[in-house]
C-alpha positions in Angstrom: 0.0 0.0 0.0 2.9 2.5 0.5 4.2 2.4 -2.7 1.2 2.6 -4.2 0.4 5.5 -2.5 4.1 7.2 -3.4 3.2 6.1 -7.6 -0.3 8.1 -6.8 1.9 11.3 -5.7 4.2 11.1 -7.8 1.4 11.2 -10.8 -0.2 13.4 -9.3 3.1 15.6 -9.1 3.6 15.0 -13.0 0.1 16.3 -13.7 0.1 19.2 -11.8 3.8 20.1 -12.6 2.6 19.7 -16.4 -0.8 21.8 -15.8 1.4 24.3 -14.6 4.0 24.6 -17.2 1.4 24.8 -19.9 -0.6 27.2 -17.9 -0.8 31.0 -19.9 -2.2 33.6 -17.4 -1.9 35.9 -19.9 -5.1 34.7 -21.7 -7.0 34.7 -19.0 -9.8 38.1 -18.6 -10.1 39.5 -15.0 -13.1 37.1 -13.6 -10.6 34.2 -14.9 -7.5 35.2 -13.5 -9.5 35.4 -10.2 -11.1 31.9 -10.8 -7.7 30.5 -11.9 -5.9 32.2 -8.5 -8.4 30.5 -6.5 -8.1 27.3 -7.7 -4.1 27.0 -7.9 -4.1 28.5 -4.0 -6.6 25.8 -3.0 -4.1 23.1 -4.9 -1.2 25.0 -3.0 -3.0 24.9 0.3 -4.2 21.1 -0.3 -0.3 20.1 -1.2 1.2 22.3 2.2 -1.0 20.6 4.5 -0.3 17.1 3.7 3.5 18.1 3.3 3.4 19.1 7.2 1.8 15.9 8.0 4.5 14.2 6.4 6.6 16.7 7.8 5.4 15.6 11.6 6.2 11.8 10.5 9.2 12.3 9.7 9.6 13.9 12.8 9.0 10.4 14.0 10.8 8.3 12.4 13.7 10.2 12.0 15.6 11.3 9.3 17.4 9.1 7.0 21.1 8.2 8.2 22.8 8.9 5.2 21.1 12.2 5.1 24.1 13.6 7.1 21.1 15.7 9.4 21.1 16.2 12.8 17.3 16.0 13.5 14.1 15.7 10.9 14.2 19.6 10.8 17.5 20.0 9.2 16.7 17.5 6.8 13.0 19.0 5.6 14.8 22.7 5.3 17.5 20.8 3.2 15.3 19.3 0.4 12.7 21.6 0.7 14.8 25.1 0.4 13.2 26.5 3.9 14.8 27.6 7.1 15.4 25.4 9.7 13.3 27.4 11.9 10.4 27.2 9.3 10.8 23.2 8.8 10.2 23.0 12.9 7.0 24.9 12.2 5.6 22.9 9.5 6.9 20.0 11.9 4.5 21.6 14.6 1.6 22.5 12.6 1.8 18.7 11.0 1.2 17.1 14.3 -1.3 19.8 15.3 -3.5 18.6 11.9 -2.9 14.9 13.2 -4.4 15.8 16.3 -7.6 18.0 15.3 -9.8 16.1 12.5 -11.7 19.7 12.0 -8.4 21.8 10.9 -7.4 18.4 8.7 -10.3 18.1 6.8 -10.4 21.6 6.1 -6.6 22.2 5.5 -6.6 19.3 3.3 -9.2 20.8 1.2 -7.3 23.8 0.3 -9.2 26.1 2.4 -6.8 27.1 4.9 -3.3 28.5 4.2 -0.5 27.1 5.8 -0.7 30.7 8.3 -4.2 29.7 9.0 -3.5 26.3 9.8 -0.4 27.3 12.3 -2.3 30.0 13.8 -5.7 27.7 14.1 -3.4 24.6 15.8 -1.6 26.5 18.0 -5.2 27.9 19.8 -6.9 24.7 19.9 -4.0 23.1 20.8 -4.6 25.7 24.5 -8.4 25.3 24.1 -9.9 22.5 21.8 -13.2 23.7 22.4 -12.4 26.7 20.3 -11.7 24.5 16.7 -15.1 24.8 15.1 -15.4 28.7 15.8 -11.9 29.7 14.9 -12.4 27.6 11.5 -16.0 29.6 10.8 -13.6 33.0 11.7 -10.7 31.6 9.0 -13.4 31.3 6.1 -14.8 34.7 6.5 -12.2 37.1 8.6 -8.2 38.3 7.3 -5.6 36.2 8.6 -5.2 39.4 11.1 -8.6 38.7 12.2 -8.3 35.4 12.7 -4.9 35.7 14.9 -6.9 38.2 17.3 -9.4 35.6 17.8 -6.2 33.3 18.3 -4.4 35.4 21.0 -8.1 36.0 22.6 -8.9 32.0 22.3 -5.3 31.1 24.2 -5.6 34.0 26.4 -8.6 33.4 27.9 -7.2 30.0 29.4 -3.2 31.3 29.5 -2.0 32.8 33.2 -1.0 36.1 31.2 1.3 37.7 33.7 3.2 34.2 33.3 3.2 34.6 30.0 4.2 38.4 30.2 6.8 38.0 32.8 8.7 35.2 30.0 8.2 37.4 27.0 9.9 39.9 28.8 13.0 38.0 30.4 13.9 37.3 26.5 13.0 40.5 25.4 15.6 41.7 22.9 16.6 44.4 20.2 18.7 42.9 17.5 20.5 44.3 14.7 22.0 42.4 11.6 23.0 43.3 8.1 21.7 41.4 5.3 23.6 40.2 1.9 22.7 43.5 0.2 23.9 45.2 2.9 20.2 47.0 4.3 20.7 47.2 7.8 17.9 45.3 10.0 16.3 46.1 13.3 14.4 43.2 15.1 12.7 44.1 18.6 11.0 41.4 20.9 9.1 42.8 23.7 5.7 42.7 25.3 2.1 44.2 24.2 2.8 47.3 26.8 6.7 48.1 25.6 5.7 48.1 22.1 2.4 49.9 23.1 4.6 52.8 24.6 6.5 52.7 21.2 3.9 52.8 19.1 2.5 56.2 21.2 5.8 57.7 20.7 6.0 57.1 17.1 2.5 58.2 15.9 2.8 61.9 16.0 6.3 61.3 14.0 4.3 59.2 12.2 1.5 61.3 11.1 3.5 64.1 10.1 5.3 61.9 7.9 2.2 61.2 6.5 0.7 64.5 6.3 3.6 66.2 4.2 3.8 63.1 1.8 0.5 63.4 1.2 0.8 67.5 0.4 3.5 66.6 -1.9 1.5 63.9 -4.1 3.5 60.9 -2.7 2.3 57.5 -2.1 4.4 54.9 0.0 3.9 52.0 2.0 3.0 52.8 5.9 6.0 51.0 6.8 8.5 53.4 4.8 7.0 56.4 6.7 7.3 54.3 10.3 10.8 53.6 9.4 11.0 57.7 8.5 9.4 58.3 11.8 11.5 56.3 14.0 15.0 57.9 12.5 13.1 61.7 13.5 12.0 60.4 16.9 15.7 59.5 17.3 17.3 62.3 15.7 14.9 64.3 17.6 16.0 62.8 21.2 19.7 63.7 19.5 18.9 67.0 18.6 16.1 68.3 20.8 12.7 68.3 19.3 12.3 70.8 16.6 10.3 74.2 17.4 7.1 73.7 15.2 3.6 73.6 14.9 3.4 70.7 13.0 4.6 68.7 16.2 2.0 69.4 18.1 0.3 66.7 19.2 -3.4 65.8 19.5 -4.0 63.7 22.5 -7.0 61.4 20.9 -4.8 60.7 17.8 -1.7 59.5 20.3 -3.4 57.7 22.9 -3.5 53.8 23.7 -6.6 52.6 24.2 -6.8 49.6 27.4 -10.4 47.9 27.2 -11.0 46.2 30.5 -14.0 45.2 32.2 -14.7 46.8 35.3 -15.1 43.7 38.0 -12.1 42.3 36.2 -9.6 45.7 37.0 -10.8 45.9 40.8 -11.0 41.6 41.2 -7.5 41.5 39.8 -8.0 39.1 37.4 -10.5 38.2 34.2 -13.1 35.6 34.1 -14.3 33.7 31.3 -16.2 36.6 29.0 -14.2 39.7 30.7 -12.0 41.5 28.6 -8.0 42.9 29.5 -6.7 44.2 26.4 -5.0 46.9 24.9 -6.6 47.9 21.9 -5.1 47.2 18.1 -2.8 44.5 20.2 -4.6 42.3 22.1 -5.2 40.8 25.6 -2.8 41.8 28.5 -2.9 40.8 32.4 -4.7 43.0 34.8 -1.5 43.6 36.4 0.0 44.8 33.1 -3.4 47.1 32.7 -2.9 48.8 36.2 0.6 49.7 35.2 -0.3 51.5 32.3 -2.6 53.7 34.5 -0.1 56.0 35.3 0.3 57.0 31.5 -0.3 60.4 31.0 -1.7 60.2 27.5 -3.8 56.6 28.2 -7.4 56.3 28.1 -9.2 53.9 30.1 -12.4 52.4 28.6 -14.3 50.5 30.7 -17.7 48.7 30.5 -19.1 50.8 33.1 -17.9 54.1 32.2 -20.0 57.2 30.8 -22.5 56.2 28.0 -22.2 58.0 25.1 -24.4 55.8 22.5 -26.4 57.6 23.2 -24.7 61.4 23.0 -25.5 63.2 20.0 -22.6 65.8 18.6 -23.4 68.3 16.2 -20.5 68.3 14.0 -19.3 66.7 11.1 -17.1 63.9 12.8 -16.9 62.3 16.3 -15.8 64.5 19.8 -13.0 62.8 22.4 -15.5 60.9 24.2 -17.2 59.4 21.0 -13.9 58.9 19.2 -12.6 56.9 22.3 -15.9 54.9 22.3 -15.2 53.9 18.5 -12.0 52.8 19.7 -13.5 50.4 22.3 -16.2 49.0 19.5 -13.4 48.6 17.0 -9.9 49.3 15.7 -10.0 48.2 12.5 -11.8 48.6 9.3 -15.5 47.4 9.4 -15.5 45.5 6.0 -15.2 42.0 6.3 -11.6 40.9 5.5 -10.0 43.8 5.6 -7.4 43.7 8.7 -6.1 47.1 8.2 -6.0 49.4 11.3 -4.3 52.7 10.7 -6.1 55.4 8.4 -9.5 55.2 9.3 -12.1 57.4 8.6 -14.9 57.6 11.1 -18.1 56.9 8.2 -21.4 57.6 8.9 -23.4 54.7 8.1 -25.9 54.6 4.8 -28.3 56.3 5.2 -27.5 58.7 8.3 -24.8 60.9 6.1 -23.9 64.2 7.6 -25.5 66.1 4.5 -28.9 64.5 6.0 -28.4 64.1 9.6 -26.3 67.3 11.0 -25.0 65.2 13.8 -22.7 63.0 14.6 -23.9 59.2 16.7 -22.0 56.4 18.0 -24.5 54.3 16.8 -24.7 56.2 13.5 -20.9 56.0 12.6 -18.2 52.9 12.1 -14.8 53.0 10.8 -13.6 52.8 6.8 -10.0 52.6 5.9 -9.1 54.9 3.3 -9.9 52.6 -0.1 -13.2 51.5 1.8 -14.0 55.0 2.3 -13.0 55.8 -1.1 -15.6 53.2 -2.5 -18.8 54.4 -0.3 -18.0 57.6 -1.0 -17.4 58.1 -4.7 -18.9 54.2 -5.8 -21.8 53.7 -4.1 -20.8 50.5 -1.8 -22.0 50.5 1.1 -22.3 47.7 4.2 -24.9 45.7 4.4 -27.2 46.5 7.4 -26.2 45.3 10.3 -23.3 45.8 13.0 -19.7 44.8 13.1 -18.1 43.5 10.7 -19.4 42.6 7.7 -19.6 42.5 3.9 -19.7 45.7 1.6 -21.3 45.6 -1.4 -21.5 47.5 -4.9 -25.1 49.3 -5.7 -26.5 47.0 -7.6 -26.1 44.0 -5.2 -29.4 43.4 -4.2 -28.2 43.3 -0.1 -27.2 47.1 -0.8 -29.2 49.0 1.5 -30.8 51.4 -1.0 -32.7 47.8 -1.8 -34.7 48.3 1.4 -36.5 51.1 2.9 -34.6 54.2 4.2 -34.1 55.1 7.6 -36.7 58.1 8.9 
C-alpha cells in the first residue's frame, strides 16, 4: 500500500507540474485570472498541509542516516529550500493537523493556508473547544482577524502575567545586516513596551504622513514608520524641533486599554471579561494597572460614561465618541479587511452628515481609506447590520438602497 500511495503522488506531481507549465495567465480576462488564483491556491494549500503531515512523521521516524542531518528539521529545510526554523514549524503545525480532525479536513481541502493552519493549531492546541469557531472565523475574517481571535482563544485559558513575565526575560533588540547590505532592526518585547513605542512614534508618524501626502506621494506605511522612527531618534539627539506641525493631539496618540470593570478591581479576568490593549490584544490585569499611570492613556471600561447615546453636532466624532469607537473597534469594518491605521470615522448609509447634521455612535463605524473611497465616490456600502461585515456594490441586491430608508 505505501508504494502505491508514493506512484499516486508522484502522478499526481507529474500532472500538476505539467498543468502548470502549460498554464498561460496571460489569456486569462479578469473574472478568470480570479477563478484560476483560487483554484491554484486551494491546490497549494491542499499540497502544504499534507506536506506538514508528512513533515510531523518524519519527525517520528527520524531522518534518513545517510542524510548527514542532525534532526528531521534540518533534513526538511534541506530538500525543501526552507529555514530550519520554518521546517520546525511545519513539523509543529503537521502534528497539530494529526491531532484535530476539523483543521485536517479543512486544510486538506485547500481552504486554509498554511498561516491559518499554524495559527488555528496553535489555539486549539490551548483550548480544543475553540476549533469549530476559529475555522468559521478563517473562512470569513483576514488572517489578522483570525490571529486576534487566536491570541483572545489562548488567552482566555493562558495565566498572562506568566506569559508576560517570560516574553519579557527574553525581550531583545537585534540588529544584523543582510547580503545587500540594508541594515535590520528586530525588537522582541511585550504588548505594553511596544504599546509605549507605538505612542511615541504616531505623531512622527502622522507628520510623515501629512507632508507626503501634500506633496502627491504614495508609499507604504512601513516606509513612513521607518521615516518616523530615524526623526524620533534624531529628535532625542537633537532636541525636538520648534514647530507647529509637532503638536500633538492627544485622541490621535493615545493607547486605548479595554478592560472590564469587576475584572480591574478583582484582579483578574473571568471567562467573557476583557483585558486588552486595543489594536494589540489581551494583556494581564497587572499589566493594565501599570499602564494607569500614563499620561496620555485612556481607560475604557464597560461601566464608564454612556455615550451611544450622546448626540454631537459636527461633522465627525468629539473625544468621548472617538474613544468609544476605539472600544467597538480598531480596524476597518468590512469584512476581510485587517487594516488598522487610516481610518475614517463613516457615517453609516443612510445617516450621512448632509442629511443628519449630527454625529452618533450608533450612526458612525470605521472605513479605511480605499473603503472609504468606494462608499463615498462608488456607491458600496455595508450591508445592514453591525460589526463587521460585507460591503457591497449598488447594484447588489443586499445594498441597502434595496430596502427602505431610515426616517
Amino acid at each position: 500500500m505505501p508504494a502505491r500511495v508514493c506512484t499516486d503522488i508522484g502522478a499526481l506531481r507529474t500532472s500538476v507540474c505539467r498543468a502548470a507549465a502549460g498554464f498561460d495567465a496571460q489569456v486569462l480576462d479578469r473574472d478568470d485570472a480570479v477563478a484560476a488564483l483560487q483554484e491554484w491556491t486551494a491546490i497549494a494549500h491542499a499540497a502544504e498541509a499534507a506536506a506538514s503531515l508528512t513533515a510531523a512523521r518524519l519527525e517520528q521516524c527520524g531522518p534518513p542516516p545517510s542524510a548527514g542531518a542532525r534532526d528531521a528539521a534540518e533534513f526538511i529545510a534541506k530538500q525543501t529550500g526552507i529555514t530550519t526554523s520554518k521546517a520546525k514549524e511545519r513539523i509543529q503545525t503537521g502534528d497539530r493537523l494529526q491531532r484535530n480532525d476539523l483543521t485536517r479536513a479543512t486544510a486538506t481541502a485547500g481552504r486554509l493556508s498554511p498561516e491559518q493552519t499554524a495559527a488555528i493549531g496553535d489555539a486549539v492546541a490551548a483550548d480544543p473547544s475553540a476549533e469549530a469557531s476559529l475555522l468559521s472565523c478563517a473562512s470569513t475574517g483576514s488572517l489578522g482577524e483570525l490571529r486576534d481571535r487566536c491570541a483572545q482563544t489562548k488567552a482566555a485559558v493562558t495565566d498572562l502575567a506568566e506569559q508576560e513575565h517570560r516574553i519579557h526575560a527574553r525581550r531583545s533588540l537585534r540588529r544584523y545586516t543582510d547580503r545587500d547590505g540594508a541594515e535590520h532592526l528586530h525588537a522582541v518585547g511585550t504588548k505594553c513596551d511596544l504599546a509605549r513605542i507605538d505612542r511615541a512614534l504616531k505623531p512622527y508618524l502622522d507628520r510623515r504622513f501629512k507632508a507626503a501626502r501634500a506633496d502627491g506621494v504614495r508609499e507604504p506605511l512601513e516606509a513612513y514608520t521607518f521615516d518616523a522612527l530615524v526623526d524620533m531618534c534624531t529628535d532625542s539627539a537633537d532636541g525636538p524641533a520648534a514647530d507647529n506641525e509637532k503638536q500633538r493631539s492627544p485622541i490621535r496618540n493615545l493607547t486605548v486599554v479595554r478592560v472590564d470593570l469587576e475584572a480591574l478591581t478583582r484582579g483578574h479576568p473571568t471567562s467573557g471579561e476583557t483585558c486588552e490593549i486595543a489594536g494589540l490584544g489581551p494583556v494581564s490585569i497587572q499589566a493594565a494597572r501599570e499602564m494607569l499611570g500614563e499620561s496620555i492613556l485612556k481607560l475604557v471600561i464597560t461601566r464608564g460614561v454612556d455615550v451611544l447615546n450622546v448626540t454631537h453636532l459636527g461633522r465627525g466624532p468629539n473625544t468621548a465618541q472617538k474613544i468609544a469607537l476605539l472600544w467597538q473597534s480598531r480596524a476597518c469594518t468590512r469584512e476581510g479587511c485587517p487594516r488598522t491605521g487610516r481610518l475614517e470615522y463613516d457615517h453609516k448609509y443612510g445617516f450621512e452628515y448632509a442629511k443628519t447634521k449630527h454625529t452618533r455612535i450608533d450612526e458612525t463605524e470605521p472605513l479605511c481609506d480605499p473603503d472609504h473611497d468606494l462608499k463615498t465616490y462608488h456607491g458600496w456600502a455595508l450591508v445592514d447590520g453591525t460589526g463587521k461585515r460585507p460591503m457591497v456594490p449598488p447594484d447588489d441586491p443586499r445594498h441597502p438602497r434595496f430596502k427602505e430608508q431610515p426616517p
